[in-house]
ROTOR-121110 format. One record per residue (C-alpha): x, z, y. Coordinates in Angstrom, 3 decimals. Example, Ala and Ser with C-alpha at 12.3 -4.5 7.8 and 13.67 -1.06 7.14 Angstrom:
BEGIN
@east->12.300&up->7.800&north->-4.500
@east->13.670&up->7.140&north->-1.060
This chain:
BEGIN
@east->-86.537&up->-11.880&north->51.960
@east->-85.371&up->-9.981&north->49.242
@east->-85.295&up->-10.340&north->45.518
@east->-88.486&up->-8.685&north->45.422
@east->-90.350&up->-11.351&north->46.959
@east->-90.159&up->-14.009&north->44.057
@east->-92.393&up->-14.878&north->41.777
@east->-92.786&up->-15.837&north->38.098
@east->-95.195&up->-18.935&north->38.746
@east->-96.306&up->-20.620&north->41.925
@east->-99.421&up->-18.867&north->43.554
@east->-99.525&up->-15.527&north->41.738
@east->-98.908&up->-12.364&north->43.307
@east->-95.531&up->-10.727&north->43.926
@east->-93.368&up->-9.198&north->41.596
@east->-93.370&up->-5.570&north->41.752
@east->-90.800&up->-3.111&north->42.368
@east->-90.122&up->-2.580&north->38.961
@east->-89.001&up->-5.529&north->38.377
@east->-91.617&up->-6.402&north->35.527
@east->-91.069&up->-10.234&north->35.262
@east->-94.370&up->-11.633&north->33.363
@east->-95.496&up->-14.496&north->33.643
@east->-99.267&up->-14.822&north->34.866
@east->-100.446&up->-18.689&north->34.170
@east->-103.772&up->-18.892&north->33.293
@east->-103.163&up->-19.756&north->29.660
@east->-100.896&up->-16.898&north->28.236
@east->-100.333&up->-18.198&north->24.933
@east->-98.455&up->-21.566&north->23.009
@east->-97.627&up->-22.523&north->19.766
@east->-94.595&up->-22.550&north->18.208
@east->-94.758&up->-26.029&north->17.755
@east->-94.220&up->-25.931&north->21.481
@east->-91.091&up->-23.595&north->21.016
@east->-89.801&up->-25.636&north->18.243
@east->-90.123&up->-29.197&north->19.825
@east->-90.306&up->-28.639&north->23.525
@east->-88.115&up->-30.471&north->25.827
@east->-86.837&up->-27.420&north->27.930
@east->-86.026&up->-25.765&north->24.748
@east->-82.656&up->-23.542&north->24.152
@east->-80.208&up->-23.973&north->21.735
@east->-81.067&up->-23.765&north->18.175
@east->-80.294&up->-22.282&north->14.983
@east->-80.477&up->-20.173&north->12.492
@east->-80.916&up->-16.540&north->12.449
@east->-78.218&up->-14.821&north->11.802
@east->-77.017&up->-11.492&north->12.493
@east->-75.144&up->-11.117&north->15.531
@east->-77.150&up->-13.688&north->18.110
@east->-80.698&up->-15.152&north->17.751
@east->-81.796&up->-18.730&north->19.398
@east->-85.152&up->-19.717&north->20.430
@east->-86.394&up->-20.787&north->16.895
@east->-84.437&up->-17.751&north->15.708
@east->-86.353&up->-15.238&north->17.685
@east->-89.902&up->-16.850&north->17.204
@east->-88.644&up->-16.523&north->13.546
@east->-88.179&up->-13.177&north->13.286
@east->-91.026&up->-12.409&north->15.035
@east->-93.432&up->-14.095&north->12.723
@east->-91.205&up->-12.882&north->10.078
@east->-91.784&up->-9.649&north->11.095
@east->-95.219&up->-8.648&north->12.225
@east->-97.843&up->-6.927&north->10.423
@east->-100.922&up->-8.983&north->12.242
@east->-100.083&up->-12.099&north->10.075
@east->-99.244&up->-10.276&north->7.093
@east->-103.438&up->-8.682&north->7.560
@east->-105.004&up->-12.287&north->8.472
@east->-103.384&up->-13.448&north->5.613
@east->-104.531&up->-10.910&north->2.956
@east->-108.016&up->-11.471&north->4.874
@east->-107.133&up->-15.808&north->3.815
@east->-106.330&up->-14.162&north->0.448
@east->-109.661&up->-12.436&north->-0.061
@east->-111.736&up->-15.680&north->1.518
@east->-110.372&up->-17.355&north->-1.103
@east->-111.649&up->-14.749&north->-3.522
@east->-115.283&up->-14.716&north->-2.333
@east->-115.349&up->-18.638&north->-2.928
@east->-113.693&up->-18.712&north->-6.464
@east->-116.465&up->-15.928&north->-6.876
@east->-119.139&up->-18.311&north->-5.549
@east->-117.886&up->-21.099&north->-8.821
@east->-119.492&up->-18.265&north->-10.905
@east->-122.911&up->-19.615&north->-10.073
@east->-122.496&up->-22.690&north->-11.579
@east->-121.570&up->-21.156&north->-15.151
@east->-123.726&up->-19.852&north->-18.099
@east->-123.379&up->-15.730&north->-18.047
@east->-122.226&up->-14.454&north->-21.460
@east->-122.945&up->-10.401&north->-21.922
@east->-122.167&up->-8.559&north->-25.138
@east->-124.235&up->-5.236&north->-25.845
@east->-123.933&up->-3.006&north->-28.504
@east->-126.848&up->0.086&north->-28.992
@east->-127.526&up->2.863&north->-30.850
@east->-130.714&up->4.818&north->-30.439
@east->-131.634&up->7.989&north->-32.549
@east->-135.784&up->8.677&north->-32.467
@east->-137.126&up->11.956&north->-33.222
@east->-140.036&up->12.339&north->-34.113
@east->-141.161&up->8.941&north->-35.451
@east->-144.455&up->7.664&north->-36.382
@east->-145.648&up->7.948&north->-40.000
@east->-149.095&up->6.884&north->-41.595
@east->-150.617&up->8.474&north->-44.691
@east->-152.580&up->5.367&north->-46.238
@east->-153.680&up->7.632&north->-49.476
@east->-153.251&up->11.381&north->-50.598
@east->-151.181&up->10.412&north->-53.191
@east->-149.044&up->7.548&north->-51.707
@east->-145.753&up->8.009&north->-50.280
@east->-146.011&up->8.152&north->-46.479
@east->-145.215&up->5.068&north->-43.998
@east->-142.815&up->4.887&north->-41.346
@east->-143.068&up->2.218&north->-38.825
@east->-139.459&up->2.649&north->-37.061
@east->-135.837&up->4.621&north->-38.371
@east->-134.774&up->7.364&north->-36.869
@east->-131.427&up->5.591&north->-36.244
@east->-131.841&up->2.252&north->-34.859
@east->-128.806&up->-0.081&north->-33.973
@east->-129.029&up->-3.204&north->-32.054
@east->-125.869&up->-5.591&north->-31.431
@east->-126.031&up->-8.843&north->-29.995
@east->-124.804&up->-11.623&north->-27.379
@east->-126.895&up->-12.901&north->-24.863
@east->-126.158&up->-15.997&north->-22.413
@east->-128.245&up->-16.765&north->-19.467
@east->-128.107&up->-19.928&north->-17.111
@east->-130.070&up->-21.001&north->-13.764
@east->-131.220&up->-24.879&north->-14.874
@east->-132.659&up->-25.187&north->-11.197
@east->-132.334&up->-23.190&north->-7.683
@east->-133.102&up->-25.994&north->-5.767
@east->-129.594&up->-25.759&north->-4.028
@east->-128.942&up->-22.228&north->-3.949
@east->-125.344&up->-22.216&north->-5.629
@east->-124.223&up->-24.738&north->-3.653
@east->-125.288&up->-23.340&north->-0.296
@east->-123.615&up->-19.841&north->-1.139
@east->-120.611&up->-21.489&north->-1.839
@east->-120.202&up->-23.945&north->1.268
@east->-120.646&up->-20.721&north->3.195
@east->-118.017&up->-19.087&north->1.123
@east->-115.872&up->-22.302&north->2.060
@east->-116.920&up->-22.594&north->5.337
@east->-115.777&up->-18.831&north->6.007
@east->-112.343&up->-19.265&north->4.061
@east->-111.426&up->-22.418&north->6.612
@east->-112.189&up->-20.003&north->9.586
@east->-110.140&up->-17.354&north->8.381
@east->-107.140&up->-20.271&north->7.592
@east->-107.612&up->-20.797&north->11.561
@east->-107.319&up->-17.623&north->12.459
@east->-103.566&up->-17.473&north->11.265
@east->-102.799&up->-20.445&north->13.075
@east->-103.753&up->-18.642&north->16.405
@east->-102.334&up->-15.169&north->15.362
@east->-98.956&up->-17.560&north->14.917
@east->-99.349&up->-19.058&north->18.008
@east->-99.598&up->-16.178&north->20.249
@east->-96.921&up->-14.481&north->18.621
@east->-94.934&up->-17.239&north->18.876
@east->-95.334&up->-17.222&north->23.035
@east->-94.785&up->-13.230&north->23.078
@east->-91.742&up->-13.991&north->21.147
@east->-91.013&up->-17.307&north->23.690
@east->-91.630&up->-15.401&north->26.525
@east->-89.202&up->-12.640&north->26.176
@east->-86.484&up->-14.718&north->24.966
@east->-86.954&up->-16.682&north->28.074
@east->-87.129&up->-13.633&north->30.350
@east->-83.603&up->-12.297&north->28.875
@east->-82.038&up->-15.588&north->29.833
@east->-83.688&up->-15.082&north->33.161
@east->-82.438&up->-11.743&north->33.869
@east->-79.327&up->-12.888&north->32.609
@east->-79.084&up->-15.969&north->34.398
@east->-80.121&up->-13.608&north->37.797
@east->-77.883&up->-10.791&north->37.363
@east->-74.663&up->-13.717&north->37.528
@east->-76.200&up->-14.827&north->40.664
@east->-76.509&up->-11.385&north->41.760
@east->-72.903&up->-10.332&north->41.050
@east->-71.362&up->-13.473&north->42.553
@east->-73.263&up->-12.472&north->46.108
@east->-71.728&up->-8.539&north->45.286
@east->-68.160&up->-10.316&north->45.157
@east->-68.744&up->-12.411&north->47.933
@east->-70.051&up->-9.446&north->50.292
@east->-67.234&up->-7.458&north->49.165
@east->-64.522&up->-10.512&north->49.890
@east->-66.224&up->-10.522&north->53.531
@east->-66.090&up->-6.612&north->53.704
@east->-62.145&up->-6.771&north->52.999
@east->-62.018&up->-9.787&north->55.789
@east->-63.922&up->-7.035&north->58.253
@east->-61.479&up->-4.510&north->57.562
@east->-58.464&up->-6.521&north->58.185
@east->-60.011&up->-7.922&north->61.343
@east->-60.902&up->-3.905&north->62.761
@east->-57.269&up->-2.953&north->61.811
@east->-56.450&up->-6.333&north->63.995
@east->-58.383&up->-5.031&north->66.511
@east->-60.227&up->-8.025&north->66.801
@east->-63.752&up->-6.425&north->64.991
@east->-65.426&up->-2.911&north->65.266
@east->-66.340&up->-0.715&north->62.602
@east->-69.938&up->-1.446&north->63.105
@east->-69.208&up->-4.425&north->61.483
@east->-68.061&up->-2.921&north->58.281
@east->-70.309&up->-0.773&north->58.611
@east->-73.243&up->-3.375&north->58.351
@east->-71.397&up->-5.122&north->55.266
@east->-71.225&up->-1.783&north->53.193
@east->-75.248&up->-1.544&north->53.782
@east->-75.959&up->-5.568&north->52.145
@east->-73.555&up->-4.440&north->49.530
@east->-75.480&up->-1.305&north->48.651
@east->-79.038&up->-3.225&north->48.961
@east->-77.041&up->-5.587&north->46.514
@east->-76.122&up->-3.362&north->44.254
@east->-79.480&up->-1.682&north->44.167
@east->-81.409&up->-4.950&north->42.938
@east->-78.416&up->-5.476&north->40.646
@east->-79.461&up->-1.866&north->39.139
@east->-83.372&up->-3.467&north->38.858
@east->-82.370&up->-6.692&north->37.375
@east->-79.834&up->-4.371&north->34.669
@east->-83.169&up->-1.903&north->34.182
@east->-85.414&up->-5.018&north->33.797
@east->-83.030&up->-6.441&north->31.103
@east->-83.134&up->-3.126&north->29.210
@east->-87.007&up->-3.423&north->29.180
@east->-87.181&up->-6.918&north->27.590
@east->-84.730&up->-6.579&north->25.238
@east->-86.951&up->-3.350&north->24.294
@east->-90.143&up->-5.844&north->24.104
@east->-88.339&up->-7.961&north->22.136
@east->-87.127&up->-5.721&north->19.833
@east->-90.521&up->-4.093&north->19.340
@east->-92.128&up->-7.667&north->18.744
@east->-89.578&up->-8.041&north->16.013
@east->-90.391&up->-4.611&north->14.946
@east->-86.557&up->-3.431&north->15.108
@east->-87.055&up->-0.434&north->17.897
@east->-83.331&up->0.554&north->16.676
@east->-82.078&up->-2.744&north->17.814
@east->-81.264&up->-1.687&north->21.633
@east->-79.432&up->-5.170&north->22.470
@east->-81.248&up->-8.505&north->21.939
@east->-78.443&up->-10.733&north->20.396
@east->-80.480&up->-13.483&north->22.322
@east->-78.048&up->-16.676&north->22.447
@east->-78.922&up->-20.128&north->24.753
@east->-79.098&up->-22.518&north->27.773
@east->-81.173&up->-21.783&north->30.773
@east->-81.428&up->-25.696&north->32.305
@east->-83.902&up->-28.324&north->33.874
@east->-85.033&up->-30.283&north->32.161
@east->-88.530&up->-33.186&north->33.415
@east->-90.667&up->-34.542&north->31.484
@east->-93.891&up->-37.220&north->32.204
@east->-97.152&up->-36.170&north->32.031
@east->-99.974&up->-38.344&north->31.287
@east->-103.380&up->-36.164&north->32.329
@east->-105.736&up->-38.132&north->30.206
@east->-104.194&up->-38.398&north->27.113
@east->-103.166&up->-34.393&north->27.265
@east->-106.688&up->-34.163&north->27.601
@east->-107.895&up->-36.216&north->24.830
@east->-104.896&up->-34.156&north->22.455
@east->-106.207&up->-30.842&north->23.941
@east->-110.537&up->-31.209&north->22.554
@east->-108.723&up->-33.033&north->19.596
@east->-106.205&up->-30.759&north->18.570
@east->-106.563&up->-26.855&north->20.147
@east->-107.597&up->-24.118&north->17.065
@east->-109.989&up->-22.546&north->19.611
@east->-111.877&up->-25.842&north->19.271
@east->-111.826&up->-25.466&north->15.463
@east->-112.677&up->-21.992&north->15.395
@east->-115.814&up->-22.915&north->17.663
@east->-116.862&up->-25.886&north->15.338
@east->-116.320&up->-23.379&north->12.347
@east->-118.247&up->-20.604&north->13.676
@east->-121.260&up->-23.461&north->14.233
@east->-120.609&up->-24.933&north->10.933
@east->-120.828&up->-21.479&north->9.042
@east->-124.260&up->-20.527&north->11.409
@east->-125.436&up->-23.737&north->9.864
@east->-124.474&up->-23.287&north->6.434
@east->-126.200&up->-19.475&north->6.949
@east->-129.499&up->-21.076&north->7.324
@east->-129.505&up->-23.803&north->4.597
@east->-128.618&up->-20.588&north->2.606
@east->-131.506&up->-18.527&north->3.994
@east->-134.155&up->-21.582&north->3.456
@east->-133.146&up->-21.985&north->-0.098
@east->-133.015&up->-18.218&north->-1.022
@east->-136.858&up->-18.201&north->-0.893
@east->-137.030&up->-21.146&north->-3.286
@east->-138.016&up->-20.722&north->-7.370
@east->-135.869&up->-20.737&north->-9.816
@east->-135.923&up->-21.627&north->-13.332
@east->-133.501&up->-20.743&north->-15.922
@east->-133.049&up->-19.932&north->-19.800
@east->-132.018&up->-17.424&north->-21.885
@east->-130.542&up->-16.788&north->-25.440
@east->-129.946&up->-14.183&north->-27.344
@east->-127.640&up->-13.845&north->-30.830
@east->-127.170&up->-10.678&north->-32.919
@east->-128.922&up->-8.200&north->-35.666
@east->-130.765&up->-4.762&north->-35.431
@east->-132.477&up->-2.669&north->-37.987
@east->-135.932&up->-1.816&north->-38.185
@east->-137.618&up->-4.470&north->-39.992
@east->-140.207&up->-4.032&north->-42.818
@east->-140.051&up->-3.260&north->-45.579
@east->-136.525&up->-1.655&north->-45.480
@east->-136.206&up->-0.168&north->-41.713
@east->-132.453&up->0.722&north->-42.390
@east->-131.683&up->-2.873&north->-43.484
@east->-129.211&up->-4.675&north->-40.420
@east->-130.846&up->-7.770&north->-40.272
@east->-129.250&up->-11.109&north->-37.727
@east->-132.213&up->-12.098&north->-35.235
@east->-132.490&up->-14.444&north->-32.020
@east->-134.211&up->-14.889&north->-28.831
@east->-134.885&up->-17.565&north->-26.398
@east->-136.152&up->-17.167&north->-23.078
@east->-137.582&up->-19.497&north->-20.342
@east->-138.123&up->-17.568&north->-16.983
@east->-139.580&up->-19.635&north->-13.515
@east->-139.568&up->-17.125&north->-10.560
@east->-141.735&up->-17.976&north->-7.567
@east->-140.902&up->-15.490&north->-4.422
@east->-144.452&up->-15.390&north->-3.211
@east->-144.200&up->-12.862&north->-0.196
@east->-141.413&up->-10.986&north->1.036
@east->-142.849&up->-9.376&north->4.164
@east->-141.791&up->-12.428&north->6.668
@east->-138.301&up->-11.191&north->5.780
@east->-136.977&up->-14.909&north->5.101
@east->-139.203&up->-16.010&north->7.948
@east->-137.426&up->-13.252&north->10.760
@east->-133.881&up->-14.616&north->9.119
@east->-134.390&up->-18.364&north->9.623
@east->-135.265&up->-17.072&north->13.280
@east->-131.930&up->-15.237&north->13.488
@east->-130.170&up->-17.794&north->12.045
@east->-131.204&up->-20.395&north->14.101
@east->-130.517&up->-18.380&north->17.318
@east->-126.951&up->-18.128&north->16.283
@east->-126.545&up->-22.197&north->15.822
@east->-127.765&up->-22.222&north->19.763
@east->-124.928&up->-19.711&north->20.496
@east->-122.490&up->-21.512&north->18.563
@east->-123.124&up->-24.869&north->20.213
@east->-122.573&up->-23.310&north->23.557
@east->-119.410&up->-21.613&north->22.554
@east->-118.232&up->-24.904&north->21.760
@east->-119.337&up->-26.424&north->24.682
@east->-117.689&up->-23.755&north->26.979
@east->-114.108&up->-24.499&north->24.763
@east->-114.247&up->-27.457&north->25.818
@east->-114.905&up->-27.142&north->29.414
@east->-112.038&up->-24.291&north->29.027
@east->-109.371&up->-26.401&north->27.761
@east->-109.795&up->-29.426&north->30.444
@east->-109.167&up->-26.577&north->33.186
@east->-106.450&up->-25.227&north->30.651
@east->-104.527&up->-29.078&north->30.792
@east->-105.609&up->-29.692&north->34.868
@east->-103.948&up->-25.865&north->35.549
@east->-100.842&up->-27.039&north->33.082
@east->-100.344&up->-30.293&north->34.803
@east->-100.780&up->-28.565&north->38.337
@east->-97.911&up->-25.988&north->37.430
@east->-95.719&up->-28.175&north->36.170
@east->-96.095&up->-30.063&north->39.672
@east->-95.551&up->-27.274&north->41.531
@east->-93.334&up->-26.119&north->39.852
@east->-90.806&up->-29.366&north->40.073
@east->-91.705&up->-29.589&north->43.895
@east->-90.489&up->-26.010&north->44.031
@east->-86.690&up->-26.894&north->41.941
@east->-86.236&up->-29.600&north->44.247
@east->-87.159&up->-27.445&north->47.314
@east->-84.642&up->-24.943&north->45.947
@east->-81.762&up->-27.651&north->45.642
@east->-82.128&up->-28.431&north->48.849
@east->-82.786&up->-24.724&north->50.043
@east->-78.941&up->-24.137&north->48.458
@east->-77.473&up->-27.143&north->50.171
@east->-78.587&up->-26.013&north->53.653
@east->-78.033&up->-22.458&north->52.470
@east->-74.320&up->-23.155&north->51.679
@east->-73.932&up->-25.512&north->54.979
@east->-75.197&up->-22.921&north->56.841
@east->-72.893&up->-19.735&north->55.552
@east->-69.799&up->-21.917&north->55.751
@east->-70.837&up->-22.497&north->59.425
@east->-71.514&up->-18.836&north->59.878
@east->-68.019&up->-17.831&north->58.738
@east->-66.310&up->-20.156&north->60.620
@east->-68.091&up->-19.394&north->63.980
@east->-67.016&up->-15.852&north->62.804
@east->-63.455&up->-16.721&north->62.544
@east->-63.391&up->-18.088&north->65.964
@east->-65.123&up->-15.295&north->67.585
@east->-68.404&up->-17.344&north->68.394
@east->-70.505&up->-15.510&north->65.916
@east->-71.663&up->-12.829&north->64.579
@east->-71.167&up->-10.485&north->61.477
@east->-74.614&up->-10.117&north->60.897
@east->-75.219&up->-14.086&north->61.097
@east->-72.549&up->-13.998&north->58.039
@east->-74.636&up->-11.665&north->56.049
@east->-78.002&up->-13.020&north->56.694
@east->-76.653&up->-16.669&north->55.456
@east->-75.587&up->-14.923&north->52.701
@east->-78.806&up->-13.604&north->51.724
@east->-80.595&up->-17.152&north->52.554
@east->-78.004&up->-18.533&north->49.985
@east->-78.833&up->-15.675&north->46.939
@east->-82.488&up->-16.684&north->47.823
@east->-81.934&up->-20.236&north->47.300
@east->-80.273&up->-19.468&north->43.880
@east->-82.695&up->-17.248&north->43.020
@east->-85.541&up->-19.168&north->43.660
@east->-83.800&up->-22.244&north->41.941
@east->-83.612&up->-20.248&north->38.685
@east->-87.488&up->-18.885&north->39.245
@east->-88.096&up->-22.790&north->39.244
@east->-86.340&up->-23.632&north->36.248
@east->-88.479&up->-20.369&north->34.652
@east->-91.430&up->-21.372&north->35.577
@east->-91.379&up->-25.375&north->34.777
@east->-89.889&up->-24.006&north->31.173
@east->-92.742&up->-22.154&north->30.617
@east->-94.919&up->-24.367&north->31.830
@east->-94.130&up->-27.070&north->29.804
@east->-94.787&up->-24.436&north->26.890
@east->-98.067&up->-23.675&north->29.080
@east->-99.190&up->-27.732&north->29.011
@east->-98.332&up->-27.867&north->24.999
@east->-100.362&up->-25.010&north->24.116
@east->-103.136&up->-26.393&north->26.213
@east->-102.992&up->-29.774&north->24.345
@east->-102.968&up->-27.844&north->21.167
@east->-99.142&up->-28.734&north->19.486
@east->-98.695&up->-26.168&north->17.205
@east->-95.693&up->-27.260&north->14.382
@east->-93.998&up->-24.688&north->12.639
C-alpha cells in the first residue's frame, strides 16, 4: 500500500495521483466560530507578517475577499430601500415655480367705444408650495416597509454564510499545509531510514555475507520514496497557492502558515447537537426569511388594491386675477382626494395567486433544511466516530508496525531473513504513520464538520 491509497475522510474515494488532498464530508463548509473556538484548534495569534495562525489566516481571508465586501454593499443598500420605505409615513412638501407666456389671448369688445377686455395676461406667473399626505391606506405603508425590513434581515444573513464558508476555505487549507507538512517529515524519516539500511547492505555485500540484489532492491524503495516525497513537495506548492489566492496575495508563493497538528477528543451529545443545529444554522434563518418575506409580499399585494384617502394643500400667489391681470396676488388650495381601484384586469387577483404559491415553496424549503441539517449532525457525529476508531487503529497499526521491523532487522542480522521482509516492514510502518496523521486530519476537520452542522458561528 502506498501513499496513494489514503484518504482524506473515512469512506470516500481514493486520493488521486496528484496528490489533491480535499476533503469530501458531506457538509463542506463551518463557521469561523468553529475555527476560533474549536477544540482541535492550532495555535493562535495575531497576524503578523512573517507567519499566520489559524485565526490569522481565517483573518486575512475575510479581510481580504471581495464576496463580503459585495454582500455588504448589497446590506448597505437594504438598508436604503427601508429608510426609503419611512418616507411613506411623512407629509410630501414640493415647491414649484411657473412662468407661462400666452399668445394670442382672449379679448371681448363689450361696446364700440369701450376699451377692450382681456380675460388672462400674456405673462402669467404662478409660485407656490404644496404638501400632500395619505390620512388612510388601510395598511399600505406599513406592509411596504416590513417587506423592506424583512428583505434587509435576509441580506444581514447572507454575510453570515458568505463568512462562514470563507472561513472553512480558509480552515481547510491551513489545515492541509500542516498536513503536507506533517507528511513530508514522516516521509523523509522513512528516506533516512531506507538509506541507513542501504549503507548496512553495502557493508554486508563487501562482507560477502549479502548480494547485490539486495542493494539493488533498497535503491528501488528509496526511489519510490523519493518519488511520493516529490508529490507531497508538489502538493504543498498547490495549497500554499490556494491559500494565497483565498487571501488574494497570488505574489505570496510561501504560506507563512505557523501551528500544532495534534489529537485532540471531545464528547458528543447527538440530541442536543441536534436541537443547536434547527436552533442555530443561518440556512434555517435564511429559509424562515425567505417564508417570512413571501408572506409579507402578499399582505402587500392585498392591501395595494385597497382606497386611499388623503389631503392636499397648497400655499403661494399667481397673477391673473380681475380687475388687474398683472397684479401677483397670494392664493390657497385644499384638496381631499378618496381613490377606489375598481378593476385592474384580475391583475391583483393573478398576484395574490403567485404570491401564495411562493409561501407553499417557502414552507417546504424550510422543511427540507431541516431534514438536511439532522443528516448534516448524524453524518458529523458518524465521522467523528470513525474517525477516532481509525487514530486508535493507527496507534496500534505503529506499535505492531515498529515490533515487526525491529524483528525484521534482526532476523536479517542473523541471516534468518530476508532483505525484502526489511523493506516491506518498513513500508507497513510509513503506512501506520501516515494513516495516524490522516486520522488526526480528518477528526480535526470533523469536529469543524459537527460545529458547522450545529450552527456555531462566533467571529
Amino acid at each position: 500500500m502506498s501513499w496513494h491509497n489514503f484518504r482524506m475522510w473515512p469512506g470516500t474515494t481514493t486520493l488521486p495521483d496528484s496528490m489533491l488532498f480535499r476533503f469530501t464530508s458531506a457538509l463542506p463548509l463551518v463557521t469561523l466560530g468553529l475555527l476560533l473556538a474549536g477544540p482541535a484548534r492550532a495555535q493562535q495569534g495575531p497576524v503578523i507578517s512573517d507567519s499566520l495562525s489559524l485565526d490569522g489566516t481565517v483573518r486575512s481571508v475575510l479581510d481580504a475577499n471581495p464576496a463580503v465586501t459585495t454582500l455588504e454593499e448589497e446590506l448597505n443598500a437594504a438598508t436604503s430601500r427601508v429608510t426609503q420605505t419611512r418616507g411613506g409615513f411623512l407629509p410630501q412638501v414640493t415647491g414649484t415655480a411657473t412662468y407661462t407666456r400666452l399668445d394670442p389671448v382672449v379679448k371681448l369688445q363689450l361696446a364700440p367705444d369701450a376699451p377692450a377686455f382681456q380675460l388672462a395676461p400674456n405673462n402669467n406667473y404662478d409660485v407656490h408650495l404644496t404638501a400632500q399626505y395619505g390620512l388612510l391606506d388601510f395598511g399600505k405603508r406599513e406592509a411596504t416597509y416590513n417587506l423592506a425590513e424583512s428583505r434587509r434581515l435576509t441580506a444581514a444573513d447572507q454575510i453570515a454564510v458568505a463568512r462562514r464558508d470563507l472561513a472553512y476555505a480558509a480552515s481547510q487549507a491551513y489545515y492541509n499545509i500542516l498536513f503536507v507538512r506533517e507528511s513530508l517529515k514522516v516521509q523523509d524519516a522513512q528516506i533516512t531510514s531506507l538509506q541507513a539500511h542501504a549503507n548496512e547492505m553495502r557493508k554486508r555485500v563487501e562482507a560477502g555475507v549479502s548480494t547485490g540484489f539486495d542493494v539493488t532492491t533498497t535503491q528501488v524503495r528509496i526511489t519510490q520514496a523519493q518519488n511520493s516525497r516529490i508529490d507531497l513537495v508538489n502538493q504543498l506548492l498547490n495549497q500554499q497557492v490556494a491559500l494565497a489566492r483565498l487571501r488574494h496575495r497570488p505574489e505570496a508563493a510561501e504560506a507563512p502558515v505557523r501551528g500544532t497538528f495534534a489529537y485532540q477528543p471531545q464528547s458528543v451529545n447527538l440530541e442536543e447537537a441536534l436541537a443547536r443545529g434547527l436552533a442555530n444554522r443561518p440556512e434555517v434563518k435564511l429559509a424562515r426569511d425567505a417564508e417570512q418575506t413571501a408572506n409579507l409580499n402578499l399582505k402587500l399585494i392585498e392591501r395595494s388594491n385597497m382606497p386611499l384617502l388623503g389631503v392636499g394643500a397648497q400655499v403661494g400667489g399667481k397673477n391673473g386675477y380681475q380687475p388687474n391681470l398683472d397684479r401677483f396676488r397670494p392664493n390657497t388650495v385644499g384638496v381631499v382626494q378618496l381613490s377606489v381601484p375598481i378593476y385592474d384586469g384580475n391583475k391583483n387577483k393573478n398576484q395574490r395567486v403567485e404570491a401564495a404559491a411562493t409561501i407553499r415553496g417557502a414552507q417546504a424549503r424550510i422543511q427540507d433544511t431541516e431534514e438536511q441539517i439532522r443528516a448534516d449532525v448524524r453524518q458529523a457525529a458518524n465521522n467523528l466516530n470513525a474517525a477516532t476508531q481509525r487514530y486508535d487503529n493507527s496507534l496500534q497499526q505503529i506499535s505492531q508496525a515498529t515490533d515487526a521491523l525491529s524483528r525484521a532487522q534482526g532476523r536479517y542480522r542473523y541471516g534468518v531473513g530476508s532483505n525484502l521482509d526489511v523493506l516491506d516492514a518498513e513500508t507497513q510502518l510509513l503506512q501506520a504513520r501516515l494513516a495516524r496523521l490522516q486520522a488526526i486530519y480528518n477528526y480535526t476537520l470533523g469536529q469543524y464538520q459537527l460545529k458547522r452542522a450545529t450552527g456555531e458561528m462566533t467571529w
